[in-house]
N, C-alpha and C positions, 0 to 999 in steps of 0.2 A: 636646510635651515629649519629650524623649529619651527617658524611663521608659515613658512611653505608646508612642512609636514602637516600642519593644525587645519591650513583649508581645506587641504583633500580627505585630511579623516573624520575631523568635525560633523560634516553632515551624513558620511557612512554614520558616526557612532549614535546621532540621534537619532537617526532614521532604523536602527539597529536598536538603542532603548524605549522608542513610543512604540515599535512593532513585534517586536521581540520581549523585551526584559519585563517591559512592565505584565504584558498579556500572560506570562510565563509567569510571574508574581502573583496576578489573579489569580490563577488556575491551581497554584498550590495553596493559596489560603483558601480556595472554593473548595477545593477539593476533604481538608478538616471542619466545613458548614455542611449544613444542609438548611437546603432554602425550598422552602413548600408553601404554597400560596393556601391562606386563611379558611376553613370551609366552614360554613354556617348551614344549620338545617333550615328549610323554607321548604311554606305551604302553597301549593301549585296546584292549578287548575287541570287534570286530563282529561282531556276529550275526545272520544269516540264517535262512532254510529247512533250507539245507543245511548249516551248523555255523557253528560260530565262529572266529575267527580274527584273529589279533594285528595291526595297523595302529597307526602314529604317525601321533601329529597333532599340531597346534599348538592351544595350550589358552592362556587368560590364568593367570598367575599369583596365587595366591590367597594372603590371610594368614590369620592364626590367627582371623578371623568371620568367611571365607568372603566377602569382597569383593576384586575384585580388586586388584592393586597397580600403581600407577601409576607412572611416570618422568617429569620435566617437563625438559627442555632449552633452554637461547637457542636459539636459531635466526636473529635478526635478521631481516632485509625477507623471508624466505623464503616467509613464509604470503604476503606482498603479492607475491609475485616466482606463487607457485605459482594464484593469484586472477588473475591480470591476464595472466600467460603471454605475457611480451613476445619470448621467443621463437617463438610459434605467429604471436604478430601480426606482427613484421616479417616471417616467411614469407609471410603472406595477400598480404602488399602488395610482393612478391617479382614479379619477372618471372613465375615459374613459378605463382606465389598466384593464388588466388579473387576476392582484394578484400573487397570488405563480406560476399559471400556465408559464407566462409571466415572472415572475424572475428565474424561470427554465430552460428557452427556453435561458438565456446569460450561456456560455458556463465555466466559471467560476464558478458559485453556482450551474451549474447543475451538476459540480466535487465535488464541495463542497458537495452536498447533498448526493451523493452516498458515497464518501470519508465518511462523519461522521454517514449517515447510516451504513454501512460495519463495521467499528471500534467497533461501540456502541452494533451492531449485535452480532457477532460473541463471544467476548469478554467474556458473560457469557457462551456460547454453548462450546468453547474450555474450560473452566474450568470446568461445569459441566462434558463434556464428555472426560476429561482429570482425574477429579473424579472419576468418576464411572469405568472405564476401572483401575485403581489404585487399587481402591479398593476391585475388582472383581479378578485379578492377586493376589493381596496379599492375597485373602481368599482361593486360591486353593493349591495342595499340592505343598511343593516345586521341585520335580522333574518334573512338568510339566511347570514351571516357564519361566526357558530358553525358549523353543521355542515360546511359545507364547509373550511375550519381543520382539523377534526378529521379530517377523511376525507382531508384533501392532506398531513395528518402523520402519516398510516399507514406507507407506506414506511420512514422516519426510526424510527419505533417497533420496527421488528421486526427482531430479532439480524440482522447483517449475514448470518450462515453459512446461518439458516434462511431469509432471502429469495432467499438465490444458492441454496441446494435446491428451493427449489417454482419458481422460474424453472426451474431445470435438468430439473426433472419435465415442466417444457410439452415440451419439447424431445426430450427424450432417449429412445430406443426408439422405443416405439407411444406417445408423449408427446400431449396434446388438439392442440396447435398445427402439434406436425410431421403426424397423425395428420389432421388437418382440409387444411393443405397439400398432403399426399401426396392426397387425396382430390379436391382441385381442381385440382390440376395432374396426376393418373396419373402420377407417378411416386416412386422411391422418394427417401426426404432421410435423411442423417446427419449432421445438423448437428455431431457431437459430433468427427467424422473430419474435419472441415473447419479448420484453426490460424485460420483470418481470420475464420469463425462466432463459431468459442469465443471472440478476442478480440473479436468486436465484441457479442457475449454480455456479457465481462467489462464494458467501457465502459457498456452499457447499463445495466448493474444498478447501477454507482456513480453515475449520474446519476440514474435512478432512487430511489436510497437519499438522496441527497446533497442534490438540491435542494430537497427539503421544508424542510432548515434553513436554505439558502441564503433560502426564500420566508418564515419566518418571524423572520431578523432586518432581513431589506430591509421586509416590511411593517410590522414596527414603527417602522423609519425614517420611514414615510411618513407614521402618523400625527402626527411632529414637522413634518412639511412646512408653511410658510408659503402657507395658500390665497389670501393678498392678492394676493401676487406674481403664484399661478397664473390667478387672477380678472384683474387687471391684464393678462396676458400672452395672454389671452383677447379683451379687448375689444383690443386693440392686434390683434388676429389673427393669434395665432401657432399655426401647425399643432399636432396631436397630437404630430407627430415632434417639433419646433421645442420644444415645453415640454419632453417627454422629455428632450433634449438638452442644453437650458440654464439649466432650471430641477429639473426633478427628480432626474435623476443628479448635477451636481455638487453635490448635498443629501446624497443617501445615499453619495457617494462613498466616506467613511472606514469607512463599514458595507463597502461592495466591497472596500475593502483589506483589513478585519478578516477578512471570511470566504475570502478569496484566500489570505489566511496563515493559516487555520485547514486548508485546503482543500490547499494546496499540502506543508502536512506531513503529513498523512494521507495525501494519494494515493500519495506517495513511498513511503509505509511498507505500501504495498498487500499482504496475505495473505488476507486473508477469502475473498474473492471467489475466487481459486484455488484453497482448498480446499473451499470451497462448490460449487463448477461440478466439483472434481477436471479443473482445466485445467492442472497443470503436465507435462503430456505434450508439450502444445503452447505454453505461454507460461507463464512463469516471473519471477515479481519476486526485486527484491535480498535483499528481507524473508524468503521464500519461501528463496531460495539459502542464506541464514544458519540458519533454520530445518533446513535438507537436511544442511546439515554437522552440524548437532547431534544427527542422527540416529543410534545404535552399527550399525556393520555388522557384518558375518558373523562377526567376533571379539570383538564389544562393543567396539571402539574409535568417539571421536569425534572428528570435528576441529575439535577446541573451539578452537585459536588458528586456523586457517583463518574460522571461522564469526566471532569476537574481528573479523578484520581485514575481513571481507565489512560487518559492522557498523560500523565504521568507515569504510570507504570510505564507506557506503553514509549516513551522519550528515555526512560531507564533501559531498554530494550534493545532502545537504537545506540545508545553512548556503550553498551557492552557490545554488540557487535562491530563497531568500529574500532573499537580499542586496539584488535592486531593491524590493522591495517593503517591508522594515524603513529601506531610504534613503530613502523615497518618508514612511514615516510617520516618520522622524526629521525631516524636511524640515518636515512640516506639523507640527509639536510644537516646533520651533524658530519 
């Protein structure tokens, strides 16, 4: 009934436009502003050792409670023009240009590139090792079931920042791991100084974190599994591969697409892990970049329409990689 329909979606949909649509609305009109708080020159006192003495500086502008005041301006494509810097990239790819090296080194594609490395990475490594761990549980008795459940959803349990810090403690300094390494090999490691370490650090720990939920919605697929078939498919003599293949993946299949689309917009939105390891030295997400601008610098200013449009590009990112994968479950829903 209509009435009945209205209750239950009613508070999804507003609770869906005060957190969603409108913040989303924000962030596109922020993103054609730019808002820079007021600077005024002022005559200031510095003092030293040896005395004092009069110097200007540039100060923000304050109102009557001591906050400062702000100016908000159009500005048009400017934050995407000043994000994207398509004149540094036609230079890269200039006679005189770098190339890739050179379109790497603007701080934006060089997010970009880790950002759709990491996604594209991981992606298969959490479903296969989300497979196999499923698979491996389901073949052993069921009284040993429980604990091992609970010890393969440890990972998955624990805040993503504090598991990329105690990874980062193996490693880093006189760390147990590098510390055990440096002892079997004689010589010295600093994994921390190495950018291909750090990011294959990064990858490890969201695979790590990742596939425990990957193992625990494919195992519940399995218990819906049809054993006639897999019995049948048995005495007919079909290898271990040969059922994998044709009888228990395209089972669980719609479970792979669900956690592919759970999986593929989180990776997108990658920050934990960088500020957990403190790897934006060396590799930096889109999420991470957005984050950078909304930091005040030496003036208190932020660039909050810069950061507006980094978030946008960066939700444009996410709705093109989903595209095959919400066609693929439109397809099967039709």
């Amino acid at each position: 009934k209509t009435k009945t329909f209205l209750i239950f979606v009613i508070p999804s949909l507003v609770m869906m436009l005060v957190f969603i649509a409108i913040p989303l609305g924000i962030s596109i009109i922020q993103s054609f502003q730019n808002t820079q708080n007021v600077q005024i020159k002022k005559e200031q006192n510095k003092c030293d050792p040896f005395g004092c003495k009069k110097v200007i500086s540039t100060v923000s502008l304050l109102d009557d409670n001591g906050k400062p005041v702000s100016k908000t301006e159009w500005v048009g494509w400017e934050n995407y023009k000043a994000l994207l810097e398509p004149v540094k990239v036609s230079k890269a790819f200039s006679e005189e240009g770098g190339g890739f090296s050179e379109l790497l080194g603007i701080d934006f594609y060089k997010a970009f590139r880790f950002t759709i490395t990491f996604t594209l990475l991981t992606l298969p490594l959490v479903i296969i090792v989300g497979l196999i761990l499923a698979l491996a549980v389901n073949s052993i008795h069921r009284r040993y079931r429980g604990p091992i459940i609970f010890i393969t959803l440890l990972p998955f349990v624990i805040t993503p920042v504090i598991g990329a810090l105690s990874i980062k403690w193996l490693f880093i300094g006189d760390g147990i791991l590098t510390a055990t390494i440096e002892a079997m090999t004689n010589s010295d490691i600093a994994v921390f100084s190495n950018p291909l370490a750090v990011e294959a650090l990064v990858l490890f720990f969201r695979v790590w974190h990742t596939a425990p939920f990957v193992f625990v919605i494919l195992y519940a697929g399995l218990q819906t599994l049809n054993f006639d078939s897999l019995e049948a498919a048995i005495i007919d003599g079909a290898s271990r591969w040969e059922r994998l293949r044709y009888i228990i993946v395209p089972h669980i299949m719609p479970l792979i697409v669900f956690v592919s689309l759970i999986h593929l917009m989180d990776a997108y939105r990658v920050f934990d892990e960088i500020i957990g390891f403190g790897a934006e030295a060396h590799v930096m997400s889109l999420q991470w970049l957005t984050f950078d601008f909304l930091m005040p610098d030496d003036t208190g200013n932020r660039s909050i329409g810069r950061a507006s449009a980094s978030a946008m590009l960066t939700m444009v990112g996410i709705i093109i990689l989903l595209i095959p994968v919400l066609r693929r479950t439109w397809k099967e829903q039709r």
